[in-house]
VEXDREN-2710 file (C-alpha; in Angstrom, 1 decimal):
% VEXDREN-2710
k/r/px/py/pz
1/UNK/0.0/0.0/0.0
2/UNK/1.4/3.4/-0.7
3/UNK/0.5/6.4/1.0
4/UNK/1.0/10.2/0.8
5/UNK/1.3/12.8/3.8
6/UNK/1.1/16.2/4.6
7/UNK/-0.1/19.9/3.6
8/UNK/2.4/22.2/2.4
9/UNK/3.7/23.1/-1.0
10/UNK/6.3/19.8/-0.8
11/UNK/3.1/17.7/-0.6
12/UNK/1.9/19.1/-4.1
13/UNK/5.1/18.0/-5.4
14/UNK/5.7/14.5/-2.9
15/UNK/1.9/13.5/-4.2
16/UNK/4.1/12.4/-7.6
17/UNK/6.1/9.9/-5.2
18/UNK/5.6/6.4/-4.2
19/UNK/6.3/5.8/-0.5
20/UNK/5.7/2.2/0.0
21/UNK/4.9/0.2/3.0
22/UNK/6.1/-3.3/3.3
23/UNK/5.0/-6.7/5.7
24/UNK/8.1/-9.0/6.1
25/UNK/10.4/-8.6/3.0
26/UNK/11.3/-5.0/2.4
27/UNK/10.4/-3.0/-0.2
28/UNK/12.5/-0.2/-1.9
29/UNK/12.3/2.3/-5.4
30/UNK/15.3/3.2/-6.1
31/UNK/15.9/5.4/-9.6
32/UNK/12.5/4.2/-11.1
33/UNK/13.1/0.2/-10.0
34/UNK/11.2/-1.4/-7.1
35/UNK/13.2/-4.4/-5.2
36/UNK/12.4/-6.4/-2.8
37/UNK/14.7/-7.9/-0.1
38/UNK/14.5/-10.4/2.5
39/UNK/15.2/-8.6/6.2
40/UNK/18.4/-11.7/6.7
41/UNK/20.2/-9.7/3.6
42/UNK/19.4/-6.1/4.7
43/UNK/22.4/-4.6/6.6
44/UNK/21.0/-3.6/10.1
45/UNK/17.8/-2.9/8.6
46/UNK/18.6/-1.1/6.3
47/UNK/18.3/-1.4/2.1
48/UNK/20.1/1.3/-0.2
49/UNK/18.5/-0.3/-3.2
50/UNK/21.7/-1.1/-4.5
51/UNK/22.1/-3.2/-7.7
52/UNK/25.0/-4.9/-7.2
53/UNK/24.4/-8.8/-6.3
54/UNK/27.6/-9.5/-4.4
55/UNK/26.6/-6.9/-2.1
56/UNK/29.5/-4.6/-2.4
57/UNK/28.3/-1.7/-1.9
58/UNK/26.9/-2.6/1.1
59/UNK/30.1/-3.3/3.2
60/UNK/29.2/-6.9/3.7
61/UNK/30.6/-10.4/2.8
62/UNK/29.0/-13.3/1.3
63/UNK/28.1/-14.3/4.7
64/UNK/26.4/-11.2/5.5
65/UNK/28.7/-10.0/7.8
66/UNK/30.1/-6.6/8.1
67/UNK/33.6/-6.5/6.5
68/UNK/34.2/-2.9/8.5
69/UNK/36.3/-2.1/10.9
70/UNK/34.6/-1.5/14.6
71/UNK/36.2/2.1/14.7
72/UNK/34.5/2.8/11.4
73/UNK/31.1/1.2/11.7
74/UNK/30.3/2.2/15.5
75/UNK/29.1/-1.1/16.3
76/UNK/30.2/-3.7/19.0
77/UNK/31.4/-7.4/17.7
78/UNK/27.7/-8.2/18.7
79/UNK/26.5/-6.0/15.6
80/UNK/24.3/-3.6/18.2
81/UNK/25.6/0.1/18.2
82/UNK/27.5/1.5/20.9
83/UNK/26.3/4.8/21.3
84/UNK/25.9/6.1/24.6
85/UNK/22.7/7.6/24.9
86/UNK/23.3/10.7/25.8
87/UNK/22.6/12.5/22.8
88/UNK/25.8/15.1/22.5
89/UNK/26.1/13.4/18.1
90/UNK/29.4/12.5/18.6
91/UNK/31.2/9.6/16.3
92/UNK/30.5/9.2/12.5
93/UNK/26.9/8.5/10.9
94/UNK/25.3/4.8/11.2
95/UNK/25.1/4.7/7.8
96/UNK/26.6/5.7/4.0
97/UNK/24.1/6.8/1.8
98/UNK/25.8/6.3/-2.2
99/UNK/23.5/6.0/-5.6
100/UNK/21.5/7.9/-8.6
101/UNK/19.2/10.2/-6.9
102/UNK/16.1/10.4/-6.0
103/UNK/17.5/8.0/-3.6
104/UNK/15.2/6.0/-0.9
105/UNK/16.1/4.0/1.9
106/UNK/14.4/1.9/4.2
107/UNK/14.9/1.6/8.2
108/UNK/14.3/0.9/11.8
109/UNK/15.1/2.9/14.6
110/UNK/14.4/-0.1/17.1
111/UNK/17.9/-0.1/19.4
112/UNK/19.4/2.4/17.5
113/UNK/20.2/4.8/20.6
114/UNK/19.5/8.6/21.4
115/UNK/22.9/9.6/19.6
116/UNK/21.4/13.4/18.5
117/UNK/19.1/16.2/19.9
118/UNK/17.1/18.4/17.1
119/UNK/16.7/21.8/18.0
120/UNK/13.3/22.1/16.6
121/UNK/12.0/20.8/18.9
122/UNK/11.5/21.0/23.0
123/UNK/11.6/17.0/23.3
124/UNK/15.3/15.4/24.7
125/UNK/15.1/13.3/21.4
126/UNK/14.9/9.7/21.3
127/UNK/16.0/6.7/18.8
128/UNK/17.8/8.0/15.7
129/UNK/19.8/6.5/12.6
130/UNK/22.9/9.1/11.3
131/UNK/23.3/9.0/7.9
132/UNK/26.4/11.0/5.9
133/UNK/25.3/12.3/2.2
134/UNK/27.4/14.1/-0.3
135/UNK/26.0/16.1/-2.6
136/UNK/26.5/14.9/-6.4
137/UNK/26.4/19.2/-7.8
138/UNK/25.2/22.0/-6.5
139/UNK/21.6/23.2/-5.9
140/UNK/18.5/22.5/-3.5
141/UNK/18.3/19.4/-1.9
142/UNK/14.4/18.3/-0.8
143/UNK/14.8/15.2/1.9
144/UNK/11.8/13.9/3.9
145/UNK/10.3/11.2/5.9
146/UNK/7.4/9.9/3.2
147/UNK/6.2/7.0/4.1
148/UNK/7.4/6.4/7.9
149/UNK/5.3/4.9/10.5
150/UNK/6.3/6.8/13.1
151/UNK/6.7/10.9/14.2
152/UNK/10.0/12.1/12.9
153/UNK/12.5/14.6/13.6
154/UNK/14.7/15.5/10.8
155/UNK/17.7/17.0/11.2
156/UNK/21.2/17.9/9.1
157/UNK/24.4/18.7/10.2
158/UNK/27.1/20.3/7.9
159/UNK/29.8/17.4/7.6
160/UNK/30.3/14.1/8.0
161/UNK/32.0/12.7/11.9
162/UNK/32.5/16.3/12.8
163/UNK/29.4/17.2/15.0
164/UNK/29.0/20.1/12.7
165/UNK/27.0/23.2/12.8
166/UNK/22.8/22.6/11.8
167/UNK/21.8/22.8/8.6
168/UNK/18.1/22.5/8.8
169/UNK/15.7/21.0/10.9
170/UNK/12.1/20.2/10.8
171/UNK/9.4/18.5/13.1
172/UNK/6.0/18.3/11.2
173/UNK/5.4/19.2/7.9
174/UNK/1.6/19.2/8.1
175/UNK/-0.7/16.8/10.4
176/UNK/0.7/13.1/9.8
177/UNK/4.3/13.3/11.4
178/UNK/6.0/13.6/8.0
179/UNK/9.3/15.4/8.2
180/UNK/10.7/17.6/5.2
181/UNK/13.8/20.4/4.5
182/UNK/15.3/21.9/1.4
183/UNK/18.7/23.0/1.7
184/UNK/21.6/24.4/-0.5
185/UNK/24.3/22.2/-1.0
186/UNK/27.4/22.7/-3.4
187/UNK/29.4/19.5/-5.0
188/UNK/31.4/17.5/-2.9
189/UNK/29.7/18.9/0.3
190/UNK/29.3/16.0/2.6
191/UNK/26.4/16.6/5.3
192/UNK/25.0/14.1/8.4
193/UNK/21.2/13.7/8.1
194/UNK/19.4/12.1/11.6
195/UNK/16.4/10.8/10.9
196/UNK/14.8/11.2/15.5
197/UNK/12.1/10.1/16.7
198/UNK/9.5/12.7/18.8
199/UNK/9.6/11.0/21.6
200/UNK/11.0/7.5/23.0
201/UNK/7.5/6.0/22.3
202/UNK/8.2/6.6/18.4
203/UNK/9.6/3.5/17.5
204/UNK/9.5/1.4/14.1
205/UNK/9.8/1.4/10.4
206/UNK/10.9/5.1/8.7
207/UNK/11.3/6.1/4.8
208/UNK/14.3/8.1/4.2
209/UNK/13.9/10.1/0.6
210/UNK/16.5/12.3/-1.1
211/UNK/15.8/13.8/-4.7
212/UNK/17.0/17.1/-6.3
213/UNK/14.7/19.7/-5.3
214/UNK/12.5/21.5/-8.0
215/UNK/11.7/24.5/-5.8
216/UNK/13.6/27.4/-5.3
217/UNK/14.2/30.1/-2.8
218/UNK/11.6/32.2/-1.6
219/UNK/11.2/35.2/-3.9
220/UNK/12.5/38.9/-2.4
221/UNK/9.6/40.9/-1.3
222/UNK/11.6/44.1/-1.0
223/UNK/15.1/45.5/-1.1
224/UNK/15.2/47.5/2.3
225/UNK/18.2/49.1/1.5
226/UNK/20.8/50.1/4.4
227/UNK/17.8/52.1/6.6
228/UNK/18.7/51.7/10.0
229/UNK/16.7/51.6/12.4
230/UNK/14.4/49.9/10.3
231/UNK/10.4/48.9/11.2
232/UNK/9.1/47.2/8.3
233/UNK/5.0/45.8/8.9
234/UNK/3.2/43.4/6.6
235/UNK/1.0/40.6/7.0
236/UNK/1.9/36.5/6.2
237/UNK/-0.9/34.3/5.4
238/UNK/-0.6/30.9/6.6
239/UNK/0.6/28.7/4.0
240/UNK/2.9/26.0/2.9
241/UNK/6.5/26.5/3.5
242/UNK/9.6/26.6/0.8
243/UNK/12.8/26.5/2.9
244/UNK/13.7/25.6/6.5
245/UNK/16.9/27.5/9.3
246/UNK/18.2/25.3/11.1
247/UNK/16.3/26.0/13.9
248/UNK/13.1/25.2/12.5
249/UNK/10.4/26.9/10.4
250/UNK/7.9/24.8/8.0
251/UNK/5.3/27.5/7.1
252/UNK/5.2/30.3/4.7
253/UNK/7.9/32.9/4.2
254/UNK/8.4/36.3/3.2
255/UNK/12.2/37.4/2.4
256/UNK/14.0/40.6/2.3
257/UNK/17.6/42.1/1.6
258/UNK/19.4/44.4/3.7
259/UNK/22.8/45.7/3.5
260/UNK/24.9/47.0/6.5
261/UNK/25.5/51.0/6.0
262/UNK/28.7/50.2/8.1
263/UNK/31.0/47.7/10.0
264/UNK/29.1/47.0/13.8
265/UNK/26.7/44.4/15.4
266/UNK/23.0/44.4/14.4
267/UNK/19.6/42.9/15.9
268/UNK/17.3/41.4/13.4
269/UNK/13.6/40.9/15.6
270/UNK/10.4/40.4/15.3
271/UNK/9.2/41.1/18.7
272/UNK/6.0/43.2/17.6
273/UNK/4.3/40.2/15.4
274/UNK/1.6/38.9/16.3
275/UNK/2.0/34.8/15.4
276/UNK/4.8/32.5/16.2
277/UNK/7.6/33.6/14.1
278/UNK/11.4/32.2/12.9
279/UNK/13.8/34.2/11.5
280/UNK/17.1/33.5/10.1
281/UNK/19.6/34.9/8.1
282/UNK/22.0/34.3/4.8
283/UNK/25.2/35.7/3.9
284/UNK/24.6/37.4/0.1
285/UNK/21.0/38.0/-1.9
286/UNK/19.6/34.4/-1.7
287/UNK/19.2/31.6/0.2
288/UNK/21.7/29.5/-1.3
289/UNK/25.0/31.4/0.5
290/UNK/24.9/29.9/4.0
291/UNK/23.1/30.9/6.9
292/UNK/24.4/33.6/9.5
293/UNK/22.1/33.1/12.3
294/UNK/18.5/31.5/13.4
295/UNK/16.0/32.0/16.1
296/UNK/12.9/30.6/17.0
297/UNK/11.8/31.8/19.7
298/UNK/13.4/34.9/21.8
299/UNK/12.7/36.0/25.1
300/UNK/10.0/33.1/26.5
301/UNK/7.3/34.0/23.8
302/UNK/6.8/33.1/20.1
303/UNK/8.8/36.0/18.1
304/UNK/12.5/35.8/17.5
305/UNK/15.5/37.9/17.8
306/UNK/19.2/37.4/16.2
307/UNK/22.0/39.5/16.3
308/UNK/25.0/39.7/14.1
309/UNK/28.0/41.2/13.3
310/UNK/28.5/42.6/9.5
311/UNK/30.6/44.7/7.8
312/UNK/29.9/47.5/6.1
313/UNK/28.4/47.2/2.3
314/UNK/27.5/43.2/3.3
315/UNK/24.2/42.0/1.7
316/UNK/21.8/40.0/3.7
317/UNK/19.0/37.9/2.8
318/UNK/16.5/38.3/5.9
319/UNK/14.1/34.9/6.0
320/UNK/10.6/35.7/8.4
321/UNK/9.5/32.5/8.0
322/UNK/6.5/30.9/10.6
323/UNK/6.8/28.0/12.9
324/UNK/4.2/25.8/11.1
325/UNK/1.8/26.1/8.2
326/UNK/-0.7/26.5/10.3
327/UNK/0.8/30.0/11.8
328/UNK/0.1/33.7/10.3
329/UNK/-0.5/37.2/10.5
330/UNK/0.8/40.9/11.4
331/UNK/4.1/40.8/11.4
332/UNK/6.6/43.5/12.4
333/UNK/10.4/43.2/11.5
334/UNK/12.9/45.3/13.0
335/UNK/16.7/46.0/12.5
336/UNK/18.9/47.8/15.0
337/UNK/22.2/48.2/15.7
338/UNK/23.9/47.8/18.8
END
């Protein structure tokens, strides 16, 4: 049976996928072809819809046991993980991710340990499977949790074993527990993608999905120039969302460009709005130059608040995105400097 989730913008494009369920053998699609796979042969779990029938790509032997070395696989001579539990993301991903995208993979989080703790969300995380990915060429990247019988977190960190800095990370994106980001990524970057549970009782079967993305950033509103202070007021409808910080956001955004009238520390807020607000903010005039800074919520309520330092003449691109798609309405953005 194959099923479709969520609300927002992705969904219009994910209703073209095929997330498929499966009852004892697993089932995969991997670039167009659908293969199933008896759960002795899949490593851990885990299937990567390769093609090759030795199984070399999957770093076993013809006895299905690992060929890796402990050091590099994280796992004791028992095949179980090691991790600790305590959630602080150390050591290198459970798992390589390699192939054509779109690439899907199936898993189970069952054992796998509390290795990572999203910040999008106020739970102390629970079971989660590490992944490292390297991007094939540059562009936008859309990876989500179609098809997963459980509530996931999903979560990126920029590099592979180096407990880098967040990339993106997203809770619900709409009302089934489906988990979805679009980032940048440039050729050769490797990233670490946790797939987390929402809470300990979340535990079972998930769909991991990469694919090129066929959206794009979210389109300038206005150029606010180099006014400082600055109060600009609109209003956001509720609505799907485009892009994600990497604290959070999966509603709709509205996106501005501001550039620093000189060298000094500036505070990017929205304490005046009146819905539950993210803001974040890139380095150039898009959202495809790395992020600066990200803020959910400031101060014990729902706005958000950043500050920065920039130097004079730099361009920013100012994301006021909302905490679901759910969330909209007057909105009040502010720049000062300190």
């Amino acid at each position: 049976m194959c099923h479709y989730y969520g609300t927002s913008a992705f969904v219009l494009y994910l209703a073209t996928l095929t997330s498929c369920t499966w009852e004892g053998a697993r089932v995969t699609e991997h670039d167009g072809e659908t293969q199933t796979i008896d759960d002795e042969t899949s490593k851990n779990g885990l299937d990567f819809g390769s093609d090759d029938e030795s199984g070399g790509g999957s770093g076993e032997s013809e006895s299905g046991e690992s060929e890796s070395d402990e050091s590099e696989s994280g796992e004791s001579e028992s095949g179980e993980s090691e991790s600790d539990g305590d959630g602080d993301g150390e050591g290198c991903p459970d798992e390589i991710l390699e192939g054509v995208l779109p690439l899907s993979v199936n898993g189970d989080n069952m054992g796998a340990g509390n290795d990572f703790l999203p910040p999008c969300t106020n739970e102390q995380g629970a079971e989660d499977v590490s992944f490292s990915f390297v991007a094939p060429a540059d562009g936008l990247y859309l990876i989500h949790t179609a098809g997963s019988s459980f509530d996931t977190v999903l979560y990126l960190e920029d590099g592979i074993c180096l407990n880098g800095p967040p990339l993106a990370c997203n809770d619900d994106a709409g009302d089934l527990g489906m988990s979805v980001v679009q980032v940048p990524l440039v050729a050769g970057q490797g990233i670490t993608i946790i797939v987390d549970a929402y809470s300990f009782s979340d535990i079972g079967e998930f769909t991991l999905n990469i694919e090129s993305s066929p959206l794009s950033c979210p389109e300038i509103s206005l150029d606010l120039g180099s006014i400082v202070p600055l109060y600009q007021m609109g209003f956001e409808a509720a609505g799907p969302s485009l892009i994600q910080g990497s604290c959070g956001g999966a509603g709709a955004e509205t996106a501005f460009t501001w550039t620093a009238p000189s060298t000094g520390s500036y505070t990017f807020d929205t304490l005046d709005s009146g819905y539950d607000t993210v803001i974040y903010i890139m380095t150039g005039d898009t959202c495809m130059e790395g992020e600066l800074a990200c803020n959910d919520d400031a101060e014990e309520n729902l706005t958000s608040s950043v500050t920065i330092d920039l130097q004079v003449g730099q361009t920013v691109y100012i994301v006021l995105d909302s905490y679901s798609s759910e969330d909209g309405g007057d909105y009040v953005l502010r720049i000062l400097q300190n």
